[in-house]
N, C-alpha and C positions, 0 to 999 in steps of 0.2 A: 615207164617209171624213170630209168634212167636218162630222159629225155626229158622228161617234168624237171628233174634236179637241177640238167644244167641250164636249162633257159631261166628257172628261178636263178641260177647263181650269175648268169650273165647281164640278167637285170638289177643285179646290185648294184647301187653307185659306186666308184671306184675305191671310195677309204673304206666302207662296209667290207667290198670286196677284199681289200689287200688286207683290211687288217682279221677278218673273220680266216684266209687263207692263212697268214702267219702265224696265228693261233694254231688252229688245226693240223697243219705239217709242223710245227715243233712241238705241241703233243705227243705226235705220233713218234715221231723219231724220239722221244724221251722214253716213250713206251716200248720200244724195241731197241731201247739203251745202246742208238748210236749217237747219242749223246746225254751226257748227264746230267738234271736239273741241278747239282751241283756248281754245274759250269755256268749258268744263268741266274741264281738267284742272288741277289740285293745285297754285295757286302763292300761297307764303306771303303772297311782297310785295303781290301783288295782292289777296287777303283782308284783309291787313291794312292796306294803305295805302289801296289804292282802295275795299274794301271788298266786295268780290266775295264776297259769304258763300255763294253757291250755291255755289261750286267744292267746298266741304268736304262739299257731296251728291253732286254732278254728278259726281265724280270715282269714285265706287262704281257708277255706274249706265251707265257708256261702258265696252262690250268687246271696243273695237277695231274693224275692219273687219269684213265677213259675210263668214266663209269657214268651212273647215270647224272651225278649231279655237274660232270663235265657238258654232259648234252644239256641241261639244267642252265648252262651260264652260254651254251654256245648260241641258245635260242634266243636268248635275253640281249646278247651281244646283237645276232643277225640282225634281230625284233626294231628292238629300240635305237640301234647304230643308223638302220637304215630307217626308220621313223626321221629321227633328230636330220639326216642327209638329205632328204628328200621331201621335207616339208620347213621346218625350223633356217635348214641351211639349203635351199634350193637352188641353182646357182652361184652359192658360196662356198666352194669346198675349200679355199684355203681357209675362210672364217673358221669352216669345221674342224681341218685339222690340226689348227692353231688354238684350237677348244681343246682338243684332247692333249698336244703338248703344254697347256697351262694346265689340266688337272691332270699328267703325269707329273709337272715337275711341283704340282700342290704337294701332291701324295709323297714322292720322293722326298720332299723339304722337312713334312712333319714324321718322316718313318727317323729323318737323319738327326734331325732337331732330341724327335724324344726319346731316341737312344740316351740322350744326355742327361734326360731330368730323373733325377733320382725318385725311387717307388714304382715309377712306373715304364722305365728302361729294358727292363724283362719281358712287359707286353711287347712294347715296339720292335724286341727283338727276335720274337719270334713270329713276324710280319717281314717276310722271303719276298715274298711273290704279291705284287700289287693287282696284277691281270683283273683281279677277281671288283677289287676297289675300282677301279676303273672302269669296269663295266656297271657298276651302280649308280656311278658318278653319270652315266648318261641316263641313266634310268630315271636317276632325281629331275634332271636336268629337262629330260621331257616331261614327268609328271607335273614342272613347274607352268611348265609352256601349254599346257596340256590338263589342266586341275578339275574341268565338268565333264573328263570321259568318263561312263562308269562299265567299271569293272568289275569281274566277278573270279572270287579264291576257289579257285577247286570246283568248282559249284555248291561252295559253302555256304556264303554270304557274300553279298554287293558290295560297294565302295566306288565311290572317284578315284580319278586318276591322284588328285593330289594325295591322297594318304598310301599309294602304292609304295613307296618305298618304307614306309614305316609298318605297311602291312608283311613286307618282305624281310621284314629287321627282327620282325616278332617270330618270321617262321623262322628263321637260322638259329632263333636261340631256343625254340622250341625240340629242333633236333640235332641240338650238341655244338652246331659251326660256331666259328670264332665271330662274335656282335666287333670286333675291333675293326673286321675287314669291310663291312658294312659301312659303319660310321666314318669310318676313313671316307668313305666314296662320296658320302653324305653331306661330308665338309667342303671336299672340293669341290663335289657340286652345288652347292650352296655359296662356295665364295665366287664362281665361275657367275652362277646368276646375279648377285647381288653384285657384282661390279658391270656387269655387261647388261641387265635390266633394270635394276632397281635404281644403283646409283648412278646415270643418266636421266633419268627423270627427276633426281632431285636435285642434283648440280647442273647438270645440264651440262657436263664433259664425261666423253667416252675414255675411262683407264684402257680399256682393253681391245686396242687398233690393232690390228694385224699388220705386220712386219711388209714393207713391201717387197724386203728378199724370199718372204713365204709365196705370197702373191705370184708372185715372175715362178715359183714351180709349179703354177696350175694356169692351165688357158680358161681367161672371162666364159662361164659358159651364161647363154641365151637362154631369159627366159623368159617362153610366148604362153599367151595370153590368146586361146581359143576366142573369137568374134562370137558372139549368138546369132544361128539363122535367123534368115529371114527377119533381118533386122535392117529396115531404110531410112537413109537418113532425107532431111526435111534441106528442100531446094535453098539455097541464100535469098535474103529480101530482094525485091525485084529493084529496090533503088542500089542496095549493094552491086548488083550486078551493071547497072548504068552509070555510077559512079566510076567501075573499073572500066 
């Protein structure tokens, strides 16, 4: 068993990997209060007065206490993190991780934004911890990419893939979670697609290039394209061959 786990976790792709590890070991140490989610969650003043620049990390990589709905989002993470790596971005791991820093700093912009707008300043403020938006935001994100898988609730009812995050939106508000965390994720992954899919097909310019100081921290990786056996191919014409 313990031999099952780590060959599944060594085949993770490397951002799956580090970031599913990152998660997990500051959980844990949150849980055995050698450190405090205090010390990590999302607060402007303290970024910017005192200067606490981790929080704007620290706050994507805490998810909450260890219970089951922890193991609930770790799946989701492993699940869909390493889906979107290894098929959507195969080869492209800066592309990927230059996805997840455009929907951290979506998510960080409208937590910072609608602190401001009055009525609804009180929601955005008691949105700490994004980890949770973030992991939706790739859920959407493949559902897009992804919209004639069908899937199946509980083994409740069916559904495609594209209504999976709206099917995921309706359980959280069915058992009490906050729908704000949800829809955060929802937006980012929706502006993340709509600039990098949709609108290139309509303009026909890419908004959203990846940096090439991202690039130079990841080596080009190769990707081959199995031949089919027993597959021959047809001699050149015989005047092609007298002409050379």
């Amino acid at each position: 068993m313990a031999q099952a786990v780590e060959e599944w976790y060594k085949q993770m792709p490397i951002i799956t990997r580090s970031y599913l590890t990152a998660a997990v070991v500051t959980t844990i140490v949150c849980s055995l209060d050698i450190i405090s989610p205090y010390d990590l969650y999302l607060n402007p003043k303290l970024v910017m007065k005192h200067f606490q620049v981790w929080r704007v990390v620290t706050n994507f990589l805490y998810f909450r206490k260890m219970d089951l709905d922890f193991l609930f989002h770790m799946f989701f993470l492993a699940r869909y993190c390493k889906l979107l790596e290894e098929n959507s971005f195969r080869g492209r791991t800066a592309d990927f991780f230059y996805m997840l820093l455009f929907g951290a700093t979506v998510l960080t912009s409208i937590v910072l934004v609608g602190g401001l707008i009055p009525y609804v300043s009180e929601s955005f403020a008691k949105v700490i911890f994004l980890s949770n938006s973030l992991t939706f935001m790739m859920v959407y994100v493949w559902s897009k990419r992804n919209p004639f898988i069908h899937m199946s609730f509980l083994g409740l009812f069916t559904f495609t893939a594209a209504y999976l995050p709206w099917v995921l939106l309706g359980f959280s508000v069915l058992v009490g979670a906050s729908a704000w965390v949800d829809l955060l994720g929802m937006i980012a992954g929706h502006a993340y697609y709509f600039l990098e899919d949709i609108y290139p097909r309509m303009r026909g310019r890419q908004p959203l290039r990846t940096p090439a100081f991202i690039r130079s921290l990841f080596a080009d990786e190769a990707v081959v394209a199995a031949r089919p056996a027993n597959v021959r191919f047809a001699a050149p014409p015989v005047h092609d061959v007298q002409q050379n």
